[in-house]
C-alpha positions as CSV (number, residue, x, y, z in Angstrom):
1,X,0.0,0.0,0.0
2,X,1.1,3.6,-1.1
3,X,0.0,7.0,1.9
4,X,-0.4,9.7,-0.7
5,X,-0.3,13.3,1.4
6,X,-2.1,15.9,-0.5
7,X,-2.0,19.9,0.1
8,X,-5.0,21.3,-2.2
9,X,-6.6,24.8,-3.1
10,X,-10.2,24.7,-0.8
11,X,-11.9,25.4,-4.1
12,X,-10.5,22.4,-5.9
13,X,-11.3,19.4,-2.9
14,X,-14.1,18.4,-3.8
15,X,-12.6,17.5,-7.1
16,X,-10.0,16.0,-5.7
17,X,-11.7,14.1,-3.1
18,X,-14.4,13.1,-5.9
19,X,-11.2,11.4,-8.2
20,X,-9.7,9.6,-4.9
21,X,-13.4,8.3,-4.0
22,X,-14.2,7.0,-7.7
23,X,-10.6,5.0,-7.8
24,X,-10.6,1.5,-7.0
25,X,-8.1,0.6,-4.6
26,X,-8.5,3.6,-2.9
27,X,-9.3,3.7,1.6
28,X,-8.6,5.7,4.8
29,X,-9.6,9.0,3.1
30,X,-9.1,12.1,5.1
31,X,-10.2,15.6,4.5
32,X,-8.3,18.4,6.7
33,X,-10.3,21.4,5.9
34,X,-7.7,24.5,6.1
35,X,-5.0,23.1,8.0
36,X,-2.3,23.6,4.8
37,X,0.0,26.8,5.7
38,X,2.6,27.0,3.0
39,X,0.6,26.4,0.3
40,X,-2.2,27.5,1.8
41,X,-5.4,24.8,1.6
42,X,-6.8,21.8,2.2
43,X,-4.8,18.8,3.8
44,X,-6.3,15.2,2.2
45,X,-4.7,12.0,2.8
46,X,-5.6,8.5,1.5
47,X,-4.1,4.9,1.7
48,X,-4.2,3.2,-2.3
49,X,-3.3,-0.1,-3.6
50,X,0.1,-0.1,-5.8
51,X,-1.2,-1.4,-8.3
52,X,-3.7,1.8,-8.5
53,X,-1.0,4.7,-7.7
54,X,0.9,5.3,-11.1
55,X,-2.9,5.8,-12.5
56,X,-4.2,7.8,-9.8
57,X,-0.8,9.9,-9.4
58,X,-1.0,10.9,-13.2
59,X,-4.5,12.0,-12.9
60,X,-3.7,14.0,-9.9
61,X,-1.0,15.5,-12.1
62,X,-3.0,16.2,-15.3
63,X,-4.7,18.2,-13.0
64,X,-2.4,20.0,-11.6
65,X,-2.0,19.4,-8.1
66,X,1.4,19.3,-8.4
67,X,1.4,22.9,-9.7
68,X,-1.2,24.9,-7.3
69,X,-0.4,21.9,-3.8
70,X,1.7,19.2,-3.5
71,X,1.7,15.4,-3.7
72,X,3.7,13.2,-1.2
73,X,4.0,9.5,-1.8
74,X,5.1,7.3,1.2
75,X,5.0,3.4,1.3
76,X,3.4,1.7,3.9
77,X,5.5,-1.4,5.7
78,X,2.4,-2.2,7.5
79,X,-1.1,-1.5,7.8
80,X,-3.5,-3.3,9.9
81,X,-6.5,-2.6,8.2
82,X,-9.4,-4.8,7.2
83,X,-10.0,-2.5,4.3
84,X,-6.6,-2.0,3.6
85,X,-6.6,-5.6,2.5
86,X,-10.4,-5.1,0.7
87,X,-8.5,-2.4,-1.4
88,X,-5.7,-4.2,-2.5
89,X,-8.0,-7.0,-3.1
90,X,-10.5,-4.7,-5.4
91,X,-7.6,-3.0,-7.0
92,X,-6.5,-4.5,-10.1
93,X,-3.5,-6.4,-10.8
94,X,-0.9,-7.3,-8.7
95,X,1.0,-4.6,-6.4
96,X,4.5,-6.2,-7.4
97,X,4.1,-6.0,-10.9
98,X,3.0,-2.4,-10.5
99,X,4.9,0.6,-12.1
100,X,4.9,4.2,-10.5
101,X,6.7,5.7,-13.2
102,X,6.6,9.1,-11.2
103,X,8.9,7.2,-8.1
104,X,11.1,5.7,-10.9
105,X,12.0,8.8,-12.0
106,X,12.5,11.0,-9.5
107,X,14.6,8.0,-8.1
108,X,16.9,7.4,-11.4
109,X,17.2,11.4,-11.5
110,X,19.0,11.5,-7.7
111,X,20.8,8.3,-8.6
112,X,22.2,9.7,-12.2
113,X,23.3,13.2,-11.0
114,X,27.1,13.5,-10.8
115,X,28.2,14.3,-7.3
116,X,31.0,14.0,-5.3
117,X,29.9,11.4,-3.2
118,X,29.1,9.5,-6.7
119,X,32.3,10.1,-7.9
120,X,33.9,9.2,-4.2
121,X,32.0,5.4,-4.2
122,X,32.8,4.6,-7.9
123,X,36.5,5.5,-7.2
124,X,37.1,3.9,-4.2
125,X,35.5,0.7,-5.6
126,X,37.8,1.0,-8.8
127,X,40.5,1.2,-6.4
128,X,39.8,-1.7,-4.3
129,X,39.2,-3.8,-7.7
130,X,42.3,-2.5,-8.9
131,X,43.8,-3.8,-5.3
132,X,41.9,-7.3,-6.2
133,X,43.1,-7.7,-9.8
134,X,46.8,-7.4,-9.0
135,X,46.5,-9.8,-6.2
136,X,44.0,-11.7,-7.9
137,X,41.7,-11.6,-4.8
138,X,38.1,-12.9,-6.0
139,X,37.0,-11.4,-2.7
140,X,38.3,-8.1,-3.5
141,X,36.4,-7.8,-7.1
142,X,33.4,-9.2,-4.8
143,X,33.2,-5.9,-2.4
144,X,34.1,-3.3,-5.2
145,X,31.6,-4.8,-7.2
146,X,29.1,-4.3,-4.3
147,X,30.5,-0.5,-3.6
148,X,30.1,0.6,-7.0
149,X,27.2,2.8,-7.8
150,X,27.1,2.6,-11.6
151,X,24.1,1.0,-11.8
152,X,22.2,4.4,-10.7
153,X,23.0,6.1,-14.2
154,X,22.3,3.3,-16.1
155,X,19.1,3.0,-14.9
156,X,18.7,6.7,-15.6
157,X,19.4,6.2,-19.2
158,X,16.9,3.3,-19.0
159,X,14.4,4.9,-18.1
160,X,14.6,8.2,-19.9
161,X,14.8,5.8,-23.5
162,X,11.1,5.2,-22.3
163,X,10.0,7.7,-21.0
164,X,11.3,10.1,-24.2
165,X,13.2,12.5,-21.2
166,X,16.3,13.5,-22.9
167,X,17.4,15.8,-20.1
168,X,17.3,12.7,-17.5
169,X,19.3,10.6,-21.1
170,X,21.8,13.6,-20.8
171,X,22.2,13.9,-17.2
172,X,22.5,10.0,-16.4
173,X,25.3,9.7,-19.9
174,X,27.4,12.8,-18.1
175,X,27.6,11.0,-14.7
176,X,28.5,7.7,-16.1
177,X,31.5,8.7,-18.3
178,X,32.9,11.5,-16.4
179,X,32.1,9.0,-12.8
180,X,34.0,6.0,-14.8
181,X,36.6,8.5,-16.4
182,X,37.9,10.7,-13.2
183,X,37.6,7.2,-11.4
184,X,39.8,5.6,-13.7
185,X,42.0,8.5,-14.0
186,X,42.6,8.9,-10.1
187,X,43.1,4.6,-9.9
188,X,46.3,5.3,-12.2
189,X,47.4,7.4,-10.0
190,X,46.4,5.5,-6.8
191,X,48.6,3.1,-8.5
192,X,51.2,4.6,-9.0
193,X,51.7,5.5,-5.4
194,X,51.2,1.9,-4.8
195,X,54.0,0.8,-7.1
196,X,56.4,3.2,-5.1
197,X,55.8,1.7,-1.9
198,X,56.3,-1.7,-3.6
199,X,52.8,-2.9,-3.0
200,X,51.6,-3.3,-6.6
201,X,54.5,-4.6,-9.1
202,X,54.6,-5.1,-12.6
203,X,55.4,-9.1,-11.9
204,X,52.4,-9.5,-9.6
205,X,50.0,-8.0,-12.7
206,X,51.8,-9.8,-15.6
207,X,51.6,-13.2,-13.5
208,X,48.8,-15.9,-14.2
209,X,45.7,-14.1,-12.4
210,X,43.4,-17.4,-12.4
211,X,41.0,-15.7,-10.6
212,X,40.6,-12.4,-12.3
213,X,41.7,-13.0,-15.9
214,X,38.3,-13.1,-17.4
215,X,38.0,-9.3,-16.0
216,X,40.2,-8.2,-19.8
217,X,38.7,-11.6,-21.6
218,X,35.2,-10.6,-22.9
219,X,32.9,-12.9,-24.5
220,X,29.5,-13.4,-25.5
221,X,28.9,-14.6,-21.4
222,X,29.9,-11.5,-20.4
223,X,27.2,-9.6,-22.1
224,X,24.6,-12.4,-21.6
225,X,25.2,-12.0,-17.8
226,X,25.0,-8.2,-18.1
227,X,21.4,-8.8,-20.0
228,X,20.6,-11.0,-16.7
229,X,21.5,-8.2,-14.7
230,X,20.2,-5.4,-16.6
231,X,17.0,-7.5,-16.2
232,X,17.3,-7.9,-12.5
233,X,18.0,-4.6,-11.7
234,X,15.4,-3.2,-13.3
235,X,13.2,-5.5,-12.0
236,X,14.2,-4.8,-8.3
237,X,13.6,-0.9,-8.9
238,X,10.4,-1.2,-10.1
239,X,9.1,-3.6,-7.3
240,X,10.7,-1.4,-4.8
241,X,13.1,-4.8,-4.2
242,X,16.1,-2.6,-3.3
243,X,17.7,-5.6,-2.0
244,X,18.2,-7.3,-5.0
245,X,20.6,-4.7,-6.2
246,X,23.4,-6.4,-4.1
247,X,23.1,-9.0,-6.4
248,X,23.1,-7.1,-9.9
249,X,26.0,-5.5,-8.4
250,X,28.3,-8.2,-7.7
251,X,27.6,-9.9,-11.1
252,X,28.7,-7.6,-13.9
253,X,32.6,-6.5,-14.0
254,X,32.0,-2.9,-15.0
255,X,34.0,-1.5,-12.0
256,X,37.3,-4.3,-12.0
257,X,36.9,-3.6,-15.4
258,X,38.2,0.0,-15.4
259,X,40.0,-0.8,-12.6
260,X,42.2,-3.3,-14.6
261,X,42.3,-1.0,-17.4
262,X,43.9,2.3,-15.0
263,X,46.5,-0.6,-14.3
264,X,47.6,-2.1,-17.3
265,X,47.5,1.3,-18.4
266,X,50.4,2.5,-15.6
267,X,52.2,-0.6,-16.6
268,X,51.9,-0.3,-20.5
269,X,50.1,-3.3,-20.9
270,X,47.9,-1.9,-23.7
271,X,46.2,-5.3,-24.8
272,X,44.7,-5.5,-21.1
273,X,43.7,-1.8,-21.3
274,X,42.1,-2.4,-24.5
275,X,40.6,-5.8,-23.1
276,X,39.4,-4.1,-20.4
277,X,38.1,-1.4,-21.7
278,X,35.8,-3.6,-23.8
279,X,34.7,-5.5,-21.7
280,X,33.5,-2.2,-19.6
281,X,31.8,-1.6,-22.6
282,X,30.2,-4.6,-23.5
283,X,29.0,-5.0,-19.8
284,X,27.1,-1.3,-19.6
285,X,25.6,-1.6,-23.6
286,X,24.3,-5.3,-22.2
287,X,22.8,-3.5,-19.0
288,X,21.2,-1.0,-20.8
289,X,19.4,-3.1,-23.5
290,X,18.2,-5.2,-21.6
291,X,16.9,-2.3,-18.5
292,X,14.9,-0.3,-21.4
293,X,13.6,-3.7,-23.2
294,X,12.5,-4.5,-19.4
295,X,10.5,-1.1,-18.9
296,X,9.0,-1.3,-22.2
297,X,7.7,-4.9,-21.6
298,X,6.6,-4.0,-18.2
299,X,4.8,-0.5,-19.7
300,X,2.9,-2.6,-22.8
301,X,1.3,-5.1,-20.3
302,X,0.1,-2.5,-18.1
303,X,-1.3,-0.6,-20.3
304,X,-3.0,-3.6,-21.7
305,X,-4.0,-4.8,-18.4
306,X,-5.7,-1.2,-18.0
307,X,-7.2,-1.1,-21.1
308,X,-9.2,-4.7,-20.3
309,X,-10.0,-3.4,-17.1
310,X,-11.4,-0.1,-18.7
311,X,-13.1,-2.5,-20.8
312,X,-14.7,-4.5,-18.9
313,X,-15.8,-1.6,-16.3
314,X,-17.9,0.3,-19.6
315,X,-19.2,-3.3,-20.4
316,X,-20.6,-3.7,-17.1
């Protein structure tokens, strides 16, 4: 269940209230007559299925109550409610296979903005892959697969493909090749510093690297794992499955990829840089087909779903 907070112009609640009451899925309605300060109005607050929110929050914005109020969105971990369950019973469809395109994005848009903190995660996880890929530490690639938070931008570019946004497409391309290309930049140097203290040697990187050799190797696995991912992840933002990010994270090489690339580039190694580098490659273009195929599979079969239901509602 979704707790939608609304702040609305007195003259316009009994619209509002009349569009919350007419939507299926729809409970605990709440009328606050003047309490609003800043906008002045009318406080109204409601409980609604999932499943009925992305139509309910894009006829609330068609009518402006973005503009004139406000709309807050908050998810519910629990709700003891006999018709809380009535509601999500009556609405239609299934609350995990729900989209709120509104959440995803204005959560892809904080995600794929290029920050410091951005740029702080994705180097310090290139540099402890680049820490794992000249000690050939598996568990090493593991965590700074896991720190990594490339997969925010990708998603970004994901979503704007569908969505037609070309200034969340923009944004989300800018923080992905300047994150990857200061990151990479800064893990050269990083090791450098660690080839003067005699931590990283050139022997230890040209040895045999069982462990991590696949990282400059790409294949057609490595972009059919990255089309599982991209799949996954997209999957886990739309449910609101957070947790299964940990998992998309740790199974694509995008980070030790660029991380073995700043390395064999100190080292002049350039068939490992150029290895790398495409395999970086292959992994993000396999991630990003297969996010924006994902959203528009999961946008056509809502909408048809919709369309039978608005069917079968003027039939009755």
């Amino acid at each position: 269940m979704l707790h939608l907070r609304l702040i609305v112009p007195a003259d316009r609640t009994d619209e509002v209230v009349a569009l919350l009451e007419k939507t299926v899925g729809t409970t605990h309605l709440v009328v606050l007559a003047g309490a609003a300060r800043n906008p002045a109005g009318d406080v109204i607050t409601c409980d609604v299925a999932r499943e009925a929110g992305d139509g309910l929050l894009r006829e609330l914005r068609e009518r402006g109550i973005d503009d004139c109020g406000s709309i807050a969105v908050e998810h519910i971990d629990l709700s003891l409610s006999t018709r809380a369950v009535q509601a999500a019973e009556d609405a239609p469809g299934e609350g995990a296979d729900a989209v709120l395109w509104e959440q995803l994005s204005d959560a892809t848009h904080e995600e794929s903005t290029l920050t410091v903190t951005y740029i702080a995660f994705l180097t310090l996880a290139t540099m402890i892959a680049a820490c794992g890929v000249v000690l050939d530490n598996a568990i090493l690639i593991v965590g700074a697969m896991a720190v990594g938070p490339e997969f925010g931008p990708l998603a970004g570019i994901c979503t704007a493909v569908v969505q037609r946004a070309p200034r969340l497409a923009w944004r989300s391309l800018v923080a992905l090749v300047a994150g990857f290309a200061v990151a990479m930049i800064l893990t050269v140097g990083f090791s450098y510093l660690m080839d003067a203290m005699d931590l990283f040697t050139y022997d230890k990187f040209e040895a045999d690297r069982p462990n991590t050799s696949f990282i400059w190797q790409p294949d057609l696995m490595s972009f059919v794992v990255a089309l599982l991912a991209g799949i996954a992840g997209t999957l886990s933002l739309t449910s609101a499955k957070s947790g299964a990010l940990v998992g998309v994270a740790i199974s694509v090489t995008t980070v030790p990829a660029a991380s073995n690339a700043a390395v064999a580039f100190l080292y002049g190694d350039y068939s490992q840089t150029v290895g790398s580098t495409g395999q970086l490659l292959l992994n993000l273009a396999g991630i990003i087909v297969a996010g924006t195929l994902t959203l528009v599979a999961q946008k056509s079969l809502w909408a048809r779903q919709r369309a039978r239901e608005r069917a079968a509602v003027r039939e009755s």
